[in-house]
C-alpha positions as CSV (number, residue, x, y, z in Angstrom):
1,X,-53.8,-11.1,15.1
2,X,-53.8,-14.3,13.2
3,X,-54.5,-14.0,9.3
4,X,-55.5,-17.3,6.9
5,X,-53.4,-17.2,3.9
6,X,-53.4,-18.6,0.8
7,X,-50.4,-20.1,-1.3
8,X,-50.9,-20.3,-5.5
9,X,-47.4,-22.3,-5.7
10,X,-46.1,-22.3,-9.4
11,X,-45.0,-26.1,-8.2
12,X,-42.0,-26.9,-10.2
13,X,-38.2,-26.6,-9.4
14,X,-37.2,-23.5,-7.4
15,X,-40.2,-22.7,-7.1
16,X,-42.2,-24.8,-4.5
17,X,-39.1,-25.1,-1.9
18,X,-39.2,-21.1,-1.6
19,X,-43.3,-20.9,-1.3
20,X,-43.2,-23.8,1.1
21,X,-40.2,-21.5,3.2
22,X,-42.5,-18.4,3.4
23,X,-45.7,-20.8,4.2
24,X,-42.8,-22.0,7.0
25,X,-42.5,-18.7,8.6
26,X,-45.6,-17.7,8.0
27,X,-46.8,-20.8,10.2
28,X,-44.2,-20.2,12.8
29,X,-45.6,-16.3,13.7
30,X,-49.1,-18.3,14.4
31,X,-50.7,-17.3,11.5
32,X,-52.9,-19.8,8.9
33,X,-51.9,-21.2,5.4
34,X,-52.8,-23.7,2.5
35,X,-51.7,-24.3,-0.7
36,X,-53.4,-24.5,-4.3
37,X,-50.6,-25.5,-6.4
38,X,-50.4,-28.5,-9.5
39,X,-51.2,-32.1,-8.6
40,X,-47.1,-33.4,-7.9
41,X,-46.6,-30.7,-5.5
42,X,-49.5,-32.4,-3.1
43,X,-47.1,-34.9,-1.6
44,X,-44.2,-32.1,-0.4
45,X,-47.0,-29.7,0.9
46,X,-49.1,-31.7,3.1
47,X,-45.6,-34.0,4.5
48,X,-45.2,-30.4,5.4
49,X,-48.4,-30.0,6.9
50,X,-50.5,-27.7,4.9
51,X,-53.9,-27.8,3.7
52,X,-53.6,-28.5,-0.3
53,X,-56.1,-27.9,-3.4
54,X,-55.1,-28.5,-6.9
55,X,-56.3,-27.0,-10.3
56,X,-59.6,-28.3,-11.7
57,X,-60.0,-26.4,-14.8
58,X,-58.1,-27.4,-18.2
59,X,-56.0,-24.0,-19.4
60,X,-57.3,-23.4,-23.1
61,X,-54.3,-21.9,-25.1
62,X,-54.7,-19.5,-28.1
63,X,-50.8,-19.5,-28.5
64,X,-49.7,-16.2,-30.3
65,X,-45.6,-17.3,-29.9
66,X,-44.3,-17.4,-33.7
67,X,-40.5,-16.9,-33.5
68,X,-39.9,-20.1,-31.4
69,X,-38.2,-18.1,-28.4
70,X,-37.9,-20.0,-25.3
71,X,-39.7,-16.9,-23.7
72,X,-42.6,-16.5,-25.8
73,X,-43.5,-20.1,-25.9
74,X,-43.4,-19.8,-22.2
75,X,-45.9,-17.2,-22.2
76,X,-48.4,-18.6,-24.0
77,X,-48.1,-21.8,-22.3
78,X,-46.9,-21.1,-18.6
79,X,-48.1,-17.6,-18.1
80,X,-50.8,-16.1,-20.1
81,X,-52.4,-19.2,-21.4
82,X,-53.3,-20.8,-18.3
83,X,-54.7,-17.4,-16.8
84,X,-58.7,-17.8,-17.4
85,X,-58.7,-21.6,-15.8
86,X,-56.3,-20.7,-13.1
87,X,-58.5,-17.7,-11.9
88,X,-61.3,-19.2,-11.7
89,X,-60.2,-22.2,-9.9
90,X,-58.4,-19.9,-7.2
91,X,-61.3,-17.7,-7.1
92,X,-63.1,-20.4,-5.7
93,X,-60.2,-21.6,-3.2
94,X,-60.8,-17.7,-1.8
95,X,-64.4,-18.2,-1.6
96,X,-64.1,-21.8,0.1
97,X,-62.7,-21.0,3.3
98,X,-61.1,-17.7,5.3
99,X,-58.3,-15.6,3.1
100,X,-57.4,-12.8,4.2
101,X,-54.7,-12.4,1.9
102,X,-53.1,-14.4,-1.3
103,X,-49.2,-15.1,-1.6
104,X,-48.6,-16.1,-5.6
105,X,-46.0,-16.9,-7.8
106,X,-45.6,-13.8,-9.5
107,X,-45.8,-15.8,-12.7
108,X,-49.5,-17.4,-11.9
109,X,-51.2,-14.4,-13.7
110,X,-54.6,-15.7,-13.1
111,X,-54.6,-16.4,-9.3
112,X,-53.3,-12.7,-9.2
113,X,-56.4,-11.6,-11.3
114,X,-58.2,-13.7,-8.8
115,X,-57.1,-11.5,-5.3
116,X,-58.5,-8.6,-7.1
117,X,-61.9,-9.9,-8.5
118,X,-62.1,-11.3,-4.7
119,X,-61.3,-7.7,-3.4
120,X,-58.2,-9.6,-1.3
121,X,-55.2,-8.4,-0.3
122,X,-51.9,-9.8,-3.1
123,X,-48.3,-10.4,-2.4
124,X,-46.4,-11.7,-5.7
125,X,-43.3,-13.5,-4.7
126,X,-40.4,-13.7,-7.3
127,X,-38.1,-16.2,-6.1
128,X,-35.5,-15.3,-8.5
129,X,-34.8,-12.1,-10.7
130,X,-38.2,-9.9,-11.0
131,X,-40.2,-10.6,-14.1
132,X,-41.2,-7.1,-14.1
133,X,-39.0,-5.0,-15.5
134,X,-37.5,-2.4,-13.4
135,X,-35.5,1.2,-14.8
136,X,-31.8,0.6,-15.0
137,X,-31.9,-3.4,-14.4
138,X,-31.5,-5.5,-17.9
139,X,-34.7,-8.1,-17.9
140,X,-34.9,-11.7,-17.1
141,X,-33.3,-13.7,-19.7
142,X,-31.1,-11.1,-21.0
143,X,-28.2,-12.1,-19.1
144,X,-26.8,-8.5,-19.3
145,X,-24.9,-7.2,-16.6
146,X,-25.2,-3.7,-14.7
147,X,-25.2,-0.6,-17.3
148,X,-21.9,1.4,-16.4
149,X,-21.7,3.2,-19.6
150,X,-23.7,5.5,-21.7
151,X,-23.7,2.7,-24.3
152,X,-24.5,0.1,-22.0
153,X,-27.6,2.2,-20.4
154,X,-29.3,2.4,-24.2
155,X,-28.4,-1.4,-24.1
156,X,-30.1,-2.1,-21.3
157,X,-33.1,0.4,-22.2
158,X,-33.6,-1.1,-25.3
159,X,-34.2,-4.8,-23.5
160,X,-36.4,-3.4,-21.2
161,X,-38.5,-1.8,-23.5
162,X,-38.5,-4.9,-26.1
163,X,-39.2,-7.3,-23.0
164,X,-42.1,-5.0,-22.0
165,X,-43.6,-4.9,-26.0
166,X,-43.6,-8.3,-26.7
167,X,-45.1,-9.2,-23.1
168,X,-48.0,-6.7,-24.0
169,X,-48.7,-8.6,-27.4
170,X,-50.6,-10.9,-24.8
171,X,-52.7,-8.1,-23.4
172,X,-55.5,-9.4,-25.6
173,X,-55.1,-13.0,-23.3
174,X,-54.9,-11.5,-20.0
175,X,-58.2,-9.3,-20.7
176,X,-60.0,-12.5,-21.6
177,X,-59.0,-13.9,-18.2
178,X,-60.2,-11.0,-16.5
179,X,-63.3,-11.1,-18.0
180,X,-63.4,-14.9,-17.3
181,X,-63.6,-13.2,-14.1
182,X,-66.3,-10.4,-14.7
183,X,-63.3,-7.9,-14.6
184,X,-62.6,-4.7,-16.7
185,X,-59.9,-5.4,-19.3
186,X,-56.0,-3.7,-18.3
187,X,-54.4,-1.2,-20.3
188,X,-51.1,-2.3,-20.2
189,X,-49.4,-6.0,-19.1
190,X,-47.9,-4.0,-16.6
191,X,-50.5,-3.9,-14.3
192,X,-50.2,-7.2,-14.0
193,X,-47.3,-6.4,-11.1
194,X,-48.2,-3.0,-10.0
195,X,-51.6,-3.1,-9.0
196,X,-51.2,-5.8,-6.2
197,X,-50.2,-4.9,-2.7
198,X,-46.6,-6.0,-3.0
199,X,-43.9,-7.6,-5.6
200,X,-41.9,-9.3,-3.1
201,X,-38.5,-10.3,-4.7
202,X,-36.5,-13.5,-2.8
203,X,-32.9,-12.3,-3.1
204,X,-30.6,-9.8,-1.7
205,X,-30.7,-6.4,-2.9
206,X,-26.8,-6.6,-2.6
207,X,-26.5,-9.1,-4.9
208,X,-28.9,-7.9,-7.4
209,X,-27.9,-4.7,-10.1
210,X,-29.1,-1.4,-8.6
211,X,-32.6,0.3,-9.8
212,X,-32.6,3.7,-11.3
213,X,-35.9,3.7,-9.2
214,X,-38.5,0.9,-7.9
215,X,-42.0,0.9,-7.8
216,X,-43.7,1.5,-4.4
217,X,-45.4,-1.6,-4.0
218,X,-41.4,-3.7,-4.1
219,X,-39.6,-5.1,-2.0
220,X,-36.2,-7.5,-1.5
221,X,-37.1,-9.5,0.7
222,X,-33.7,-11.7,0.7
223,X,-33.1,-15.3,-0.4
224,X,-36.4,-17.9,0.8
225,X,-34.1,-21.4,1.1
226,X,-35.6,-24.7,1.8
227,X,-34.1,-27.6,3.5
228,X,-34.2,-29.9,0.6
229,X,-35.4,-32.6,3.1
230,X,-35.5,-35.1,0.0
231,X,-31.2,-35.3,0.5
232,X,-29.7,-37.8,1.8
233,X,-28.2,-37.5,5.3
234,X,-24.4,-36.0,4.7
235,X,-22.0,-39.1,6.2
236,X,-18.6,-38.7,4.5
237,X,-14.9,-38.9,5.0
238,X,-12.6,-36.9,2.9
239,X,-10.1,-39.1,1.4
240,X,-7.3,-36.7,1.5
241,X,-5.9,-34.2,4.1
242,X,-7.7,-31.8,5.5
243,X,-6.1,-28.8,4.1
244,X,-6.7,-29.2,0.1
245,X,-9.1,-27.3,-1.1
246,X,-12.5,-29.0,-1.6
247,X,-15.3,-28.0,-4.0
248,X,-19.0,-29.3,-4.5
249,X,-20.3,-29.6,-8.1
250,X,-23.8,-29.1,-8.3
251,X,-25.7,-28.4,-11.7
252,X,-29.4,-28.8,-12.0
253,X,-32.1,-31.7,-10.6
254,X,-33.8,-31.7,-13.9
255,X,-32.2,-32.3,-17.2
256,X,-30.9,-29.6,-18.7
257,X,-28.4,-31.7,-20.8
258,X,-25.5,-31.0,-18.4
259,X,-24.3,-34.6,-18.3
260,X,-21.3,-33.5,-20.6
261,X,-20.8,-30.5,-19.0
262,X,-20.4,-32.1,-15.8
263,X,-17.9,-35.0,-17.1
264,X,-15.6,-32.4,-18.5
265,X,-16.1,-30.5,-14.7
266,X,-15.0,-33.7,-12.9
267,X,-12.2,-34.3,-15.1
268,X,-11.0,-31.0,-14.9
269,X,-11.1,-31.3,-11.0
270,X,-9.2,-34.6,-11.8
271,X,-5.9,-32.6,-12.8
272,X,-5.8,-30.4,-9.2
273,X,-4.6,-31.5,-5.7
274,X,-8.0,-30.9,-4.5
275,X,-11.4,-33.3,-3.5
276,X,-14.7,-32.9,-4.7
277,X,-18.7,-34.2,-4.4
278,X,-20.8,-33.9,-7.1
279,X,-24.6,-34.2,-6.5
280,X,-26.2,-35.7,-9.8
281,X,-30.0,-35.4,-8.7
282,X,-32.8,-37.0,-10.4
283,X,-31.2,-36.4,-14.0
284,X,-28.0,-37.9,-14.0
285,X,-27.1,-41.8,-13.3
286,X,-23.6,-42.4,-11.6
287,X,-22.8,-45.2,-14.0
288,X,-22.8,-42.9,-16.6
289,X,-20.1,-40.5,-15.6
290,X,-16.3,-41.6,-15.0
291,X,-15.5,-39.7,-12.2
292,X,-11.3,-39.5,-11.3
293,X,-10.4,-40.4,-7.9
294,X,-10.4,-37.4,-6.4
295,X,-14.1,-36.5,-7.2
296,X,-17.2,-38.7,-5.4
297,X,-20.3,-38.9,-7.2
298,X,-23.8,-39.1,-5.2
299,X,-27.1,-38.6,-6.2
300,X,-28.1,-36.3,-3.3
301,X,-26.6,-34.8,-0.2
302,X,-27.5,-31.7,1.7
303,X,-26.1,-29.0,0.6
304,X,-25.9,-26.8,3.9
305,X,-24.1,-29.4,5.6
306,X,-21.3,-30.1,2.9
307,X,-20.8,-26.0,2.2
308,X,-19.3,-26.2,5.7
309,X,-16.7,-28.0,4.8
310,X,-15.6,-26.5,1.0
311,X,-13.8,-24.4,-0.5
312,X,-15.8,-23.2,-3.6
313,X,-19.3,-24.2,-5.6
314,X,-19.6,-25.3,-9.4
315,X,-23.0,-25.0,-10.6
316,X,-25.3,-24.5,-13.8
317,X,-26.6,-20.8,-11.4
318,X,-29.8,-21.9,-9.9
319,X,-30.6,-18.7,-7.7
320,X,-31.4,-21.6,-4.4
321,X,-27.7,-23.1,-5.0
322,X,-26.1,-19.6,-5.8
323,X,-27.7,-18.0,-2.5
324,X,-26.8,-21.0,-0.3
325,X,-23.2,-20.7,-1.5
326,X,-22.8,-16.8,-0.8
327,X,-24.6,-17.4,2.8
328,X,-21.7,-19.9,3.1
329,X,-19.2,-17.1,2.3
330,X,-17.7,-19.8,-0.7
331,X,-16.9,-18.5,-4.2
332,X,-19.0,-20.1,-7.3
333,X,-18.0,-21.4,-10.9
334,X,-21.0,-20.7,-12.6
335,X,-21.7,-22.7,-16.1
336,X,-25.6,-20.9,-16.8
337,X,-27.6,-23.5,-19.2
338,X,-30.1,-21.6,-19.3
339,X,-33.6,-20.2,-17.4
340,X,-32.8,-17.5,-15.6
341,X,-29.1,-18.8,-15.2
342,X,-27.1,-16.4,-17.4
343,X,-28.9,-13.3,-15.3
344,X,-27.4,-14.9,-12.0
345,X,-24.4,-15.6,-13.5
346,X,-23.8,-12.2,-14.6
347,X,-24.6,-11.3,-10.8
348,X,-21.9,-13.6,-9.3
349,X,-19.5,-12.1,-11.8
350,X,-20.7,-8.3,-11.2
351,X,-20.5,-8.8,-7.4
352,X,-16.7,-10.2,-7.7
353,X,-17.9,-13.5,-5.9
354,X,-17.3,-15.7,-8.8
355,X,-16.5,-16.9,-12.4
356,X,-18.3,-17.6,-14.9
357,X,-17.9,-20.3,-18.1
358,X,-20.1,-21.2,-21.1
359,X,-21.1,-24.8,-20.5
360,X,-19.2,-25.9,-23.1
361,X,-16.0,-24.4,-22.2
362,X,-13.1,-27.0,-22.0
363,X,-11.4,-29.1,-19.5
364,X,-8.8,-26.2,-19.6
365,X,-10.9,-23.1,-19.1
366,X,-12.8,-25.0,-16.2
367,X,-9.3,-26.0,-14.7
368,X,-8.0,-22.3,-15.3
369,X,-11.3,-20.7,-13.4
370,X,-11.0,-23.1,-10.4
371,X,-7.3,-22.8,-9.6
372,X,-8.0,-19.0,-9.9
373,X,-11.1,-19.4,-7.6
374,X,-8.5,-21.6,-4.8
375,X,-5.7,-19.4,-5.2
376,X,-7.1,-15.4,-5.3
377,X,-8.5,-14.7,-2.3
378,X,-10.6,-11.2,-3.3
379,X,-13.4,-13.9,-4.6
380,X,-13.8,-15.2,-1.0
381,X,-13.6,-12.2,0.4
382,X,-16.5,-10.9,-1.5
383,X,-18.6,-14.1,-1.2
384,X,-18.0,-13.4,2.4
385,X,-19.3,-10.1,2.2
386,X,-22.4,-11.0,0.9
387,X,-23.2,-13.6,2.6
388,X,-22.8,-11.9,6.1
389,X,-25.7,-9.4,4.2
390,X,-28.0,-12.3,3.4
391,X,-27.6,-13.6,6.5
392,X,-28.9,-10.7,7.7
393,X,-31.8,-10.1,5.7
394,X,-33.0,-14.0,6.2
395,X,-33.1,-13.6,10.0
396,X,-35.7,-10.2,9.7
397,X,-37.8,-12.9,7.8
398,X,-39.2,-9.1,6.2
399,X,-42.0,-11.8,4.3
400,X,-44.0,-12.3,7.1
401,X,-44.2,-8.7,8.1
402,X,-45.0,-7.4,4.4
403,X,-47.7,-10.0,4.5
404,X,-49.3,-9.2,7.9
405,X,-49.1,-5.7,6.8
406,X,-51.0,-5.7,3.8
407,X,-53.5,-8.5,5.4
408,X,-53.8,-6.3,8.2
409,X,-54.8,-3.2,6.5
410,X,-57.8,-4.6,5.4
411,X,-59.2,-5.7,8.3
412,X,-62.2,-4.0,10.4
């Protein structure tokens, strides 16, 4: 039976292109779906044909962040903060028209707050690494790979429970939002992510580190990739032979200072028999790069069509970029620059489908870690691997059948 749904889309980079996939497949098995998201992300989500609302309320912070940590500024001014407005204003997008159930970012605290206050069905969807912590897997923003010791298990326990304490120094906040919303206050942060129907996490359970256990209400869903339609169409001619090795380069569409890192990537590829793209994206003008002749610069192409003709990826580890790559079967480079970058590069490295750098590791390291990416084939081999997996796992589109499950359990 057809269900309405609606989308609270986070918005921003790698965000909105996986919430606008699920809406995709949702739409494709018949059923209904709209959008409250920010105001930019109107344009992309009705091209796409979806009904679109946009926040009303103005988020009033209390920040609590003291230490300056990327992580606690960002929950005071991306998660907790905006809580109180954003529930209210999906809270009325529920009562507006038909929802039978609500897909959200799992960080948009407050339209989670809202499915419960509405007494509706919730799916969180983490398109990258969970934000909740789970037993035996370090936390986002760590960057620590899989425990295999006894010293690397206290490691990793120690993360976990220093991630969860400082989380629940907002606790305060989020009871304020939920009484915004006539709710009793929480206990813990926690519940945050386990009292909803399902935590949905978009990657592959193969490519993430193992649980000691999960939560019942979890599951990996595989990788949600969009078509990044905004590309240019792919019209190229190799300069060279067909049989040297070819590579893209592709670090972030927003600036994350990578301009130097990139010039020293180029060069590097400047010194091997190979060819190369590089996609600069919104960030990064051509004219300010000196790119050898082996390496074409362009501010967009698609990257599905040019992985089919490559040999390996270089990339900052967006988890869109890094998932399109192993789905390609092609080996990575990863230079993380931050985000949750370091946590997928430790994930490329763990699954033996890549190398990773520091992004400011010389012309010489990045020429080292390419030739060894061309020239050992057990990094192929593994991409491979995985990718056949993902494959997999993206053609069960599992989203839509989590989501009619928990929509349909509340039905008459």
């Amino acid at each position: 039976m057809p269900c309405n749904f609606l989308v609270a889309s986070w918005g921003g980079p790698g965000h909105l292109g996986p919430t606008l996939t699920a809406a995709q497949q949702l739409r494709a098995h018949g059923h209904g779906v709209r959008f409250i998201a920010r105001a930019d992300a109107r344009e992309p989500v009705e091209a796409a044909g979806f009904g679109f609302a946009t926040w009303q309320r103005q988020p009033r912070f209390s920040p609590i962040a003291r230490s300056g940590a990327p992580l606690e500024h960002a929950y005071d001014d991306l998660l907790f903060g905006p809580a109180a407005a954003r529930g209210v204003d999906t809270l009325d997008e529920i009562k507006r028209a038909p929802t039978d159930a609500v897909l959200t970012d799992s960080g948009l605290f407050g339209s989670v707050l809202a499915a419960e206050a509405a007494r509706v069905p919730c799916a969180l969807l983490s398109p990258t690494i969970s934000l909740r912590p789970l037993p035996g897997i370090p936390p986002i923003g760590s960057g620590l790979g899989p425990p295999r010791t006894p010293a690397e298990r206290v490691r990793v326990e120690a993360a976990n429970s220093r991630f969860v304490a400082v989380m629940n120094n907002w606790l305060p906040m989020l009871n304020e939002a939920r009484a915004h919303l006539q709710m009793a206050p929480c206990n813990h942060v926690l519940d945050l992510f386990d009292r909803p129907a399902r935590l949905l996490i978009a990657m592959s359970a193969a490519f993430d580190f193992p649980a000691d256990s999960l939560p019942g209400n979890i599951r990996y869903i595989g990788p949600l990739l969009d078509t990044s339609d905004w590309s240019r169409p792919w019209i190229f001619s190799w300069p060279h032979e067909s049989d040297r090795p070819r590579a893209l380069v592709s670090f972030s569409t927003t600036n994350q200072d990578q301009a130097d890192a990139l010039q020293r990537t180029i060069s590097a590829i400047g010194q091997i028999k190979m060819d190369a793209v590089a996609t600069l994206g919104p960030a990064l003008k051509a004219d300010s790069l000196h790119a050898p002749a082996n390496v074409t610069l362009l501010a967009s192409a698609p990257h599905d069509a040019v992985m089919k003709e490559i040999s390996l990826v270089v990339t900052h580890g967006g988890h869109g970029t890094v998932s399109r790559a192993l789905l390609h079967g092609l080996p990575l480079l990863v230079m993380p620059m931050g985000r949750d970058q370091n946590d997928i590069a430790a994930r490329v490295e763990a699954c033996g489908a890549g190398l990773t750098l520091a992004p400011t590791a010389a012309e010489t390291e990045i020429g080292t870690a390419i030739s060894r990416l061309i020239e050992e084939p057990q990094f192929r081999a593994a991409a491979r691997r995985l990718g056949n997996i993902t494959a997999a796992e993206i053609g069960k589109t599992r989203l839509v059948s989590e989501l009619e499950q928990i929509a349909d359990a509340v039905k008459p």
